[in-house]
C-alpha positions in Angstrom: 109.2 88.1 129.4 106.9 85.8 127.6 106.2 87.9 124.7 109.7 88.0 124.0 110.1 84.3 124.7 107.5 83.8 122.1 108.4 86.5 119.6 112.2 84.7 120.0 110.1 81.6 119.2 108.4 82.3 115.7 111.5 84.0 114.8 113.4 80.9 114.8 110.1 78.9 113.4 110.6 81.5 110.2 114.2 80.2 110.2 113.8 76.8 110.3 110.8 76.5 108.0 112.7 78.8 105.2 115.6 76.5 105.6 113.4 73.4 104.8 111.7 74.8 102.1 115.1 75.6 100.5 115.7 72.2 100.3 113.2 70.8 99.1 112.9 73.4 96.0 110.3 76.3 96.9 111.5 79.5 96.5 112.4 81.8 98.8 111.5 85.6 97.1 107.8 84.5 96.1 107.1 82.7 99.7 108.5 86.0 101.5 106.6 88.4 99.1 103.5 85.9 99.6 103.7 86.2 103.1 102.8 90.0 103.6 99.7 89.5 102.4 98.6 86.8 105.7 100.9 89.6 107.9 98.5 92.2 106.8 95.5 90.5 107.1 96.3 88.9 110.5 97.6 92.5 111.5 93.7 93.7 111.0 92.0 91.9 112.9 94.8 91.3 115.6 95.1 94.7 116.6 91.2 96.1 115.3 92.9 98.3 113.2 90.7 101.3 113.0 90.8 102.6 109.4 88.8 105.7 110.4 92.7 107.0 111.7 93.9 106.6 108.2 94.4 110.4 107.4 97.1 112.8 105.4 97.8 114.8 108.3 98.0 112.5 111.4 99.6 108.8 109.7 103.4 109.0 109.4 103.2 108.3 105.9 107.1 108.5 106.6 107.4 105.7 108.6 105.2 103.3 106.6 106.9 103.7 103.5 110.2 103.2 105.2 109.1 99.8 106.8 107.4 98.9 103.6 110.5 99.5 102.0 113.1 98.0 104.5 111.0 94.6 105.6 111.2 93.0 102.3 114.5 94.6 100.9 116.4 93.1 104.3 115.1 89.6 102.7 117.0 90.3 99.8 120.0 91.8 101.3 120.1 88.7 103.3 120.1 86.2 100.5 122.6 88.3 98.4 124.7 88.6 101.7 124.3 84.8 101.6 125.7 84.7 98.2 128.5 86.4 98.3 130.2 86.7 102.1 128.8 83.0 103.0 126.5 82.1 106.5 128.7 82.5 108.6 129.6 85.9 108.0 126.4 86.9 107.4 125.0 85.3 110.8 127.3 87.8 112.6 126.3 90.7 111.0 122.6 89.8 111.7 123.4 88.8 115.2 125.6 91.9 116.2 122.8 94.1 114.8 121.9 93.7 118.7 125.0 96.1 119.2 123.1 99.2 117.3 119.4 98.3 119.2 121.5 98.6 122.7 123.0 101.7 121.7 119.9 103.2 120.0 118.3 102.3 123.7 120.2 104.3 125.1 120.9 107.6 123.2 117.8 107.7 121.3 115.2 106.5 123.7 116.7 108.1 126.3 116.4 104.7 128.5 118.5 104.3 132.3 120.2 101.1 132.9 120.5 99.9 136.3 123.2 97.3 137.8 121.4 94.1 136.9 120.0 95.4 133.2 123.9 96.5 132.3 125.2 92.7 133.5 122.3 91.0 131.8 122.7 93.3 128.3 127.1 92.8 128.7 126.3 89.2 129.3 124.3 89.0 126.1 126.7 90.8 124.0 129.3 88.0 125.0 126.8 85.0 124.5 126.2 86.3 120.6 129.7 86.8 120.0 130.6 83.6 121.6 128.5 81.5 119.8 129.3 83.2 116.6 133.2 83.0 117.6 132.2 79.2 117.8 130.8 79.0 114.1 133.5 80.8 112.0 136.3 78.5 110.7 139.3 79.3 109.2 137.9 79.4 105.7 134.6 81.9 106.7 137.4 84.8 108.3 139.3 85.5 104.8 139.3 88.5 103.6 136.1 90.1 102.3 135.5 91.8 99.0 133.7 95.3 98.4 130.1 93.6 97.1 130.3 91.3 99.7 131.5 93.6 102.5 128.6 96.4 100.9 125.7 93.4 101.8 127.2 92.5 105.0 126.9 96.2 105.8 123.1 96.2 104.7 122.1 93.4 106.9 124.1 94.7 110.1 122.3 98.2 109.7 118.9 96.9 108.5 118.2 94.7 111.2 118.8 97.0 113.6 117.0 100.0 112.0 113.9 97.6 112.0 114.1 96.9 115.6 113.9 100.4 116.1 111.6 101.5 114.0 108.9 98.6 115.3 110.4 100.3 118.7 108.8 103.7 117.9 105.9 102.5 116.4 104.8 101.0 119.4 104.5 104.3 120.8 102.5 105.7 118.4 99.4 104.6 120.2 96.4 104.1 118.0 98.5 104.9 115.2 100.7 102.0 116.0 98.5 99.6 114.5 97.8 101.2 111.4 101.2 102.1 110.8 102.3 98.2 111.0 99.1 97.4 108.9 100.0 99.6 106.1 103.6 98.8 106.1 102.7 95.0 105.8 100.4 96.2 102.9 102.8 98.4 101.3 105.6 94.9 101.6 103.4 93.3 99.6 103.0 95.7 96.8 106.2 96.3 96.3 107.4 92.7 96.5 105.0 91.6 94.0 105.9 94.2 91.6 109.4 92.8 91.9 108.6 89.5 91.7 106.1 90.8 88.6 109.7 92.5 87.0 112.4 89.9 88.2 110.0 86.3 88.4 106.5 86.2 86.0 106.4 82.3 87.1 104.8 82.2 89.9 104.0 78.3 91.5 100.7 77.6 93.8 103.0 76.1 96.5 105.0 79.2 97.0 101.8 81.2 97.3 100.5 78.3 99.6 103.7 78.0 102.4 103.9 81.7 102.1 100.9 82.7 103.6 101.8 80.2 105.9 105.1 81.8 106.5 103.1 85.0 106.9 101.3 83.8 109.9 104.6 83.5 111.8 106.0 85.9 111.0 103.3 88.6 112.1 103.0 86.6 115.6 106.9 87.5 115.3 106.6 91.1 114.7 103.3 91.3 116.7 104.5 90.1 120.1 108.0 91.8 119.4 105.6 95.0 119.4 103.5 94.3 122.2 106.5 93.7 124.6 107.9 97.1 123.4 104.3 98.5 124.4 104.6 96.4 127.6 108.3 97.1 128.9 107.7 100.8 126.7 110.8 102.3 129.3 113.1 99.7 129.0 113.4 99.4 125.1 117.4 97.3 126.0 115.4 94.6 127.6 113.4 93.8 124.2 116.6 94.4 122.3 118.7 92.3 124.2 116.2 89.7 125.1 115.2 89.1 121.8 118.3 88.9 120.0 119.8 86.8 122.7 117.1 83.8 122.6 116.9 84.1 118.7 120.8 82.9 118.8 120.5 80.3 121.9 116.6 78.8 120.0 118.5 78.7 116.9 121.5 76.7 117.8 119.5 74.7 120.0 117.5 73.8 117.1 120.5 73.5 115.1 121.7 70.7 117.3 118.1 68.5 117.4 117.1 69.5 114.2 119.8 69.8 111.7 122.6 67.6 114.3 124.8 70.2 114.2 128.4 70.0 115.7 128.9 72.7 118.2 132.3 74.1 119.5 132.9 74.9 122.9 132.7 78.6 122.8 129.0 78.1 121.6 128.6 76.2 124.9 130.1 79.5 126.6 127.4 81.0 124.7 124.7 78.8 125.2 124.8 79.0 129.1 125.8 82.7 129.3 122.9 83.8 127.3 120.8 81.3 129.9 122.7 83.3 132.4 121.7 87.2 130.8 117.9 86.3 129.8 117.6 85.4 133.6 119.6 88.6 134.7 117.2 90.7 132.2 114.2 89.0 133.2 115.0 89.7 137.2 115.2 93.2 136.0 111.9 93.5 134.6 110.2 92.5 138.5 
């Protein structure tokens, strides 16, 4: 459970520090193209990736260009999402991407869940929607457009078809580590030739905070893998876990950080997710 708890952790850290940095004028695209070039290189020498099983035949070329393609383009889905459907609406769709991991759990990986692991994953469900329930106003549940409604889409579906594409990476065995090198390197190719096409300005402090913001977020993806290579039969528990303590770190931080004002269905939320993350973890022993 502590990998989770710390993937959880440097998930939120990405958050936070990409919402300060907003403010105070860096920008976003170059910091998060930036930042693949840390991932990768952290990613080497985490995980020893041996280059000598970099081959035609046995790498799943397929799988690499997919991540390469989908880690930085769900960055961009997320800001346009941002742009036109607003945060609130977008936080759901990111949140309830949960809902696809559970099911891919299940039908894909083929995983069994007992008594305890069913009330922990139900109760989980309930804390996101709860605390998202809490967030929306009046003005955030009008109606939605197609562009908007298109973006929304992007962000439910990409989110989840990350978690589960990390998910069967982490099966790959030795492979596993130079699939998730090459992807990060492949991330930063093709963000920097859109940032080459779309941005030719590039500032030193971008560069700068995003290599920073690449160390967190490979301790992110890193630790999310290794407790899928850990708790490798019980894919729901990683799912669930993480996406429940993403939503209860982030409003918590919401609330010291930011001073939030919270409702009281995120309260619901707040102690049910307490409630599922100790079912989950009670399930793991």
């Amino acid at each position: 459970m502590e990998m989770i708890v710390a993937a959880a952790s440097c998930s939120v850290l990405v958050s936070i520090l990409l919402k300060y940095l907003k403010t105070k004028g860096f920008d976003i695209f170059q910091m998060i193209a930036w930042n693949y070039l840390s991932a990768s290189i952290l990613c080497f020498y985490w995980f020893k990736t041996d280059i000598s099983h970099i081959s035609w035949n046995h790498t799943p070329w397929w799988l690499i260009f997919i991540l390469a393609i989908l880690l930085p383009s769900i960055f961009l889905c997320l800001a346009k999402s941002l742009q036109f459907a607003g945060i609130l609406k977008t936080e759901i769709a990111q949140r309830l991407a949960v809902i696809l991991s559970l099911l891919a759990a299940y039908f894909i990986f083929g995983e069994h869940f007992s008594q305890l692991k069913l009330v922990g994953v139900v109760l989980g469900v309930i804390a996101v929607l709860s605390i998202i329930i809490g967030q929306v106003t009046e003005k955030a549940t009008k109606g939605l457009n197609l562009t908007s409604a298109l973006f929304l889409f992007s962000v439910w579906a990409g989110y989840a078809a990350i978690d589960v594409l990390l998910k069967y990476s982490s099966s790959l065995g030795l492979q596993s580590a130079v699939t998730l090198n090459l992807a990060f390197i492949g991330a930063f190719i093709l963000s920097i030739i859109y940032l080459a096409v779309t941005q030719p300005n590039w500032q030193p402090k971008n560069i700068f905070t995003g290599l920073i913001l690449g160390g967190l977020n490979f301790a992110n993806i890193a630790l999310y893998v290794k407790a899928h290579m850990i708790f490798k039969e019980t894919p729901a528990i990683v799912f669930a876990g993480m996406n429940i303590l993403v939503v209860v770190l982030g409003v918590l931080s919401g609330i010291v950080l930011f001073n939030e004002r919270l409702k009281a269905y995120t309260w619901v939320g707040l102690i049910t997710g307490v409630i599922s993350v100790l079912c989950l973890a009670k399930a793991m022993m």
